[in-house]
C-alpha angles and dihedrals in degrees: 000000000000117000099216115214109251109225112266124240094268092068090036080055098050103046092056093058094054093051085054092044092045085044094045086048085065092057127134112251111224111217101211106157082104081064104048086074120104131349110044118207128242138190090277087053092051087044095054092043090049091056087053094035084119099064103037080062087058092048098037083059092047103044132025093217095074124075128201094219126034106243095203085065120144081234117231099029089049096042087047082049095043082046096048088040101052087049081245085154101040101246098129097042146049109035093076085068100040086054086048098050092045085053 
C-alpha cells in the first residue's frame, strides 16, 4: 500500500492566500467621493470616533447609513486619534485591574 505525502504548510499556506485573494476580487466597490466634501477630520475628530467607535459598530450592523471610519479624514493625525481614542494601545485600560488584583 502506498503512504502518500500530505501537502506541507507552505502550500497549506498558499492556498489559503489565493482563496482570500479570489474571495477579496468579488468585493463591493464604495463610491465615497459624495462623502470627501466638506468637514475634514483631525486628530480631535479621530479621538472622539474612536471613543464611540462601539457604537458606531452596533449602528453600522443595523443601518447602512453609518460608517465605522470618516472617510473626509486629514490620514495619519485622525487614524493616531481613532487609534488613541478606541484604547487600541492600551493607554486608558488595564492598569486599574493589575493595582486591584495585587491588592
Amino acid at each position: 500500500m502506498k503512504h502518500f505525502k500530505t501537502p506541507g504548510r507552505t502550500v497549506i499556506v498558499l492556498l489559503l492566500f489565493a482563496c482570500i485573494l479570489l474571495l477579496a476580487g468579488c468585493a463591493n466597490k464604495e463610491i465615497v467621493t459624495a462623502c470627501l466634501k466638506g468637514h475634514t477630520y483631525g486628530f480631535w475628530g479621530g479621538l472622539l470616533h474612536g471613543i464611540i467607535a462601539p457604537i458606531d459598530l452596533i449602528a453600522m450592523l443595523l443601518t447602512n447609513d453609518v460608517t465605522f471610519f470618516a472617510q473626509n479624514n486629514n490620514g495619519a493625525w485622525y487614524a493616531f486619534g481613532f487609534l488613541l481614542g478606541s484604547g487600541g494601545w492600551g493607554f486608558l485600560g488595564g492598569h486599574g485591574t493589575a493595582r486591584s488584583r495585587n491588592r
